[in-house]
C-alpha positions in Angstrom: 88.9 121.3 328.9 90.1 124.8 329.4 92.3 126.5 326.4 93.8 129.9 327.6 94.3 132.2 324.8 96.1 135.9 324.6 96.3 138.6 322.1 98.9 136.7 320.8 97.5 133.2 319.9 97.6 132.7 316.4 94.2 131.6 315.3 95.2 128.4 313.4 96.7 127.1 316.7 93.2 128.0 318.8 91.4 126.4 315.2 93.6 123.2 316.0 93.0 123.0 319.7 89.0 124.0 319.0 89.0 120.4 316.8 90.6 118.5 319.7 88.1 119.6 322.4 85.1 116.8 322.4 81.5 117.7 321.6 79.3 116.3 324.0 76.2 118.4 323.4 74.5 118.7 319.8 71.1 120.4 319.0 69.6 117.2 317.6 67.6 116.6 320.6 65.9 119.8 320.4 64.8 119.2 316.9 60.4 119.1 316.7 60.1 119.9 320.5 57.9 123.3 319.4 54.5 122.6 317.5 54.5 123.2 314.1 52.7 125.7 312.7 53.3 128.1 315.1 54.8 131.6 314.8 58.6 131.6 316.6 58.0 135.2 318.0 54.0 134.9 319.2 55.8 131.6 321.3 58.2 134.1 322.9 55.5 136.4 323.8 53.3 133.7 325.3 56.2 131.8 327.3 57.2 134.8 328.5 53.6 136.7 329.6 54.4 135.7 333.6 54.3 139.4 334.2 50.8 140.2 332.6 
């Protein structure tokens, strides 16, 4: 679904047409996919270390 907008739409009309458009993707099925325990930023640095 595409909703064009302008400097003019008045944001309880693009609130309205937001609620019609369907959700087909959630973050659920992302929840526990890290292990626990481990620090969010060290992750980053070690998923990301393909240039060292």
């Amino acid at each position: 679904m595409v909703i064009e907008i302008n400097k003019n739409t008045n944001p309880e009309v693009l609130r309205e047409l937001l609620k019609q458009t369907p959700r087909k993707n959630t973050l659920r099925k992302f929840v526990g996919k890290l292990k626990r325990g481990l620090d969010g930023l060290d992750y980053q640095k070690e998923a990301r270390n393909d240039w060292d």
